[in-house]
C-alpha positions as CSV (number, residue, x, y, z in Angstrom):
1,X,0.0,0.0,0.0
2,X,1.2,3.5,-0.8
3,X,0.4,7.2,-0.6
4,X,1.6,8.5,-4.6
5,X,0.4,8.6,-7.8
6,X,2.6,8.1,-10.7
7,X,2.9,11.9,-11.1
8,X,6.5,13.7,-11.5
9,X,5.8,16.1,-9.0
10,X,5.2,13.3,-6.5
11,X,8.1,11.2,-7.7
12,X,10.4,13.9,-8.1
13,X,10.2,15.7,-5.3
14,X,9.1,14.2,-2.0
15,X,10.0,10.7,-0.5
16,X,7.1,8.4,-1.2
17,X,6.3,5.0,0.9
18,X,4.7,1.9,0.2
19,X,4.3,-0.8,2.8
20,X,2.9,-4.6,2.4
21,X,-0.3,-5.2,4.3
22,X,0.5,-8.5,6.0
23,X,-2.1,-8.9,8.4
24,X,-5.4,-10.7,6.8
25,X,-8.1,-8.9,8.8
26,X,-6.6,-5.4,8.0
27,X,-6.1,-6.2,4.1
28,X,-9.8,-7.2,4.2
29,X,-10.8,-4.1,5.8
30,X,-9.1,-1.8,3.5
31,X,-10.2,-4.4,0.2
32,X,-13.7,-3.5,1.6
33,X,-13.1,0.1,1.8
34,X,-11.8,0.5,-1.5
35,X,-14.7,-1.5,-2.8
36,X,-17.2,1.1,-1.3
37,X,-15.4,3.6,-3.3
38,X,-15.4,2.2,-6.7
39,X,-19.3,1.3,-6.2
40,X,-19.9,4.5,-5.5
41,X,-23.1,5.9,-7.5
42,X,-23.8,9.5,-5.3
43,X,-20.5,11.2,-6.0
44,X,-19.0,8.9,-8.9
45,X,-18.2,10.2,-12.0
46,X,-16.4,9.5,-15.3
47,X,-14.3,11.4,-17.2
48,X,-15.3,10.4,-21.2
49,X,-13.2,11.3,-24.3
50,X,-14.1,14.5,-24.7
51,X,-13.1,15.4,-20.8
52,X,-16.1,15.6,-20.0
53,X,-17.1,15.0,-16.4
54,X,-20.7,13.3,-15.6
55,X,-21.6,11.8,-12.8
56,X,-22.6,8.1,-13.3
57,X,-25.8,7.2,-13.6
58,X,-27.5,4.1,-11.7
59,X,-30.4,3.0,-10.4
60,X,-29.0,1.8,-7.4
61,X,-27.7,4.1,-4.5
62,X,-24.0,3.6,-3.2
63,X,-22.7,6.0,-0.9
64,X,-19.0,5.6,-0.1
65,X,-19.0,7.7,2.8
66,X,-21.8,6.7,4.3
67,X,-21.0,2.6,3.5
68,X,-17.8,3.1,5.0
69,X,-18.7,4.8,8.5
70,X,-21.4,1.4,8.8
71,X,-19.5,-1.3,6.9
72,X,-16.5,-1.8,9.1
């Protein structure tokens, strides 16, 4: 797990840290966090050819925030 993206201003300038997640109930939690995020349908967005940025559109509600305060 790490804190960068692979941007030069983050590579080039400031230490960066990754670290392996070794213990299995703290992998799962953060698996399940991340997974909160990319079902996301409140705040969720995609970014389409043309730049554009519209939120998704679903017919179910997911919201991250929200999932995450009561799912772990």
């Amino acid at each position: 797990m790490g804190s960068a993206d692979w941007m030069t201003r983050n590579l080039d300038h400031r230490i960066e840290v990754i670290t392996p997640i070794l213990d299995k109930d703290v992998y799962s939690r953060i698996r399940k966090m991340i997974q909160f995020q990319l079902d996301d349908t409140i705040k969720a967005r995609i970014i389409d050819q043309d730049q554009k940025n519209n939120y998704v559109t679903s017919s179910t509600n997911h919201r991250a925030q929200l999932e995450t305060i009561s799912g772990i």
